[in-house]
N, C-alpha and C positions, 0 to 999 in steps of 0.2 A: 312781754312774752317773747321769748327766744323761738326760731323758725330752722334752727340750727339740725334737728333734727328728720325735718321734712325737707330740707337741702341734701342730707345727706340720702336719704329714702328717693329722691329725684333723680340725683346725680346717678346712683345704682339701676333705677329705670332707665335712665339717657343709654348707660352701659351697655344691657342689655337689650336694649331697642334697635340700636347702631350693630352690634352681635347678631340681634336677628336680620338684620337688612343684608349683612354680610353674608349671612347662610343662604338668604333667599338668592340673591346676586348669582353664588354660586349654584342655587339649584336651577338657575335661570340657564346655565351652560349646560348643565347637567341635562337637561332637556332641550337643550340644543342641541347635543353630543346622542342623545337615546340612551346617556349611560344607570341603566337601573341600579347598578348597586351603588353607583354612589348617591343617587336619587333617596336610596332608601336610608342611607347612614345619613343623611342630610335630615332627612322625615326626622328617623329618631331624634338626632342634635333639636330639631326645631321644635319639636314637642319636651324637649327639656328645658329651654328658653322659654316656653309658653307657661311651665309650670312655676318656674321662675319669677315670672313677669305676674303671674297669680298670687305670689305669696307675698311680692312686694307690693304690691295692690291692695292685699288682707291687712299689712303691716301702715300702711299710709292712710286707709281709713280708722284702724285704731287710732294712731296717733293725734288725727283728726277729731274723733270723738272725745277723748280724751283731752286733748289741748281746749278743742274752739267749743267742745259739744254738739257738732251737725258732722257724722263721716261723709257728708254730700257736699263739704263744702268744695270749692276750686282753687286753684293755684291763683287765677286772679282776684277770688276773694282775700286770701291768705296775703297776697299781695299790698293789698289796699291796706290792713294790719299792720303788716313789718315795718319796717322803719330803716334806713342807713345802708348799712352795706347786702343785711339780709334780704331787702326789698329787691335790690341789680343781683344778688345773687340768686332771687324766686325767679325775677325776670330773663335772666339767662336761660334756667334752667324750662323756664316754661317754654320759650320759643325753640331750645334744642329739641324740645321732649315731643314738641307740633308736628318740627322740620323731621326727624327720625321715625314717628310714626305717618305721616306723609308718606313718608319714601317707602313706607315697609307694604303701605298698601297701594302705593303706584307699584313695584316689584313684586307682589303676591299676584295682583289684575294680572300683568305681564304674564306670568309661569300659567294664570288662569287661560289665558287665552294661546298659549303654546300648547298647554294638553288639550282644549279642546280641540283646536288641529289635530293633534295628532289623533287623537281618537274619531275624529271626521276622516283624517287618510285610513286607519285603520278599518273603518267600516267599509268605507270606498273598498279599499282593498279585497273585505270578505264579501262583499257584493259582488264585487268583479271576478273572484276567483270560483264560488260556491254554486254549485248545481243548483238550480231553481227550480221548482215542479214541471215549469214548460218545460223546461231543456230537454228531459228524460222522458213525459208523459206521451203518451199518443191523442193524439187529440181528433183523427180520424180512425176509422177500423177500415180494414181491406174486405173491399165486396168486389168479386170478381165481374168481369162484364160479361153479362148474359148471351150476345153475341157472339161470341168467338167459345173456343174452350180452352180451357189451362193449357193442354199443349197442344201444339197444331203438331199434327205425323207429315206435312208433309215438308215440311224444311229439314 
């Protein structure tokens, strides 16, 4: 059984994985900088990488079904199959494919935990600045002192 196929279906994953860590890197500045619109061309790029990453996902469990008969099976099943060069070639491609997606979600947490700052100072912010019901309300009423009278005539 040749493995030739799902190397090449790896390889094209590793691509795009390494692609998406790139983008994320870069929204990692982007949200350093507060710059929205590249934030947002970045969004889009990464939702084309994701839909990417779906089809070659659809395409590697056929082939899996098809080749072994399980589409659940693993790289390190696949692995334990091959033979010679394809075996260092599953095995390469399995540890880039760890190391890539690793990174893509240590750098997504990152971008995670920078907007929620921001969106903590942002509230901070409309806290700090926003009328509050005390601020404007009266919270006693004016009763004049029985004592005296509203205007004294002789000052």
């Amino acid at each position: 059984m040749t493995f030739a196929a799902l190397i090449h279906l790896l390889r094209a994953h590793i691509e795009l994985h390494e692609s998406l860590l790139a983008l994320s890197r870069r929204k990692t500045e982007a949200l350093k900088k507060n710059d929205i619109e590249a934030l947002s061309a970045l969004l889009a790029d990464e939702q084309k990488h994701i839909l990417a990453i779906r089809q070659l996902e659809e395409r590697r469990r056929r082939w899996l079904k098809e080749a072994l008969g399980d589409e659940a099976a693993t790289i390190s099943q696949c692995v334990h199959l091959a033979t010679g060069k394809e075996r260092e070639e599953l095995r390469e491609c399995q540890a880039r494919l760890q190391t890539a997606v690793k990174a893509v979600a240590e750098a997504n947490e990152l971008n995670r935990q920078l907007i929620e700052q921001s969106l903590q100072f942002v509230t901070a912010m409309i806290e700090t600045f926003a009328p509050t019901l005390s601020t404007y309300s009266r919270t006693q009423q004016y009763a004049p002192s029985p004592e005296r009278p509203l205007f004294e005539s002789k000052a």
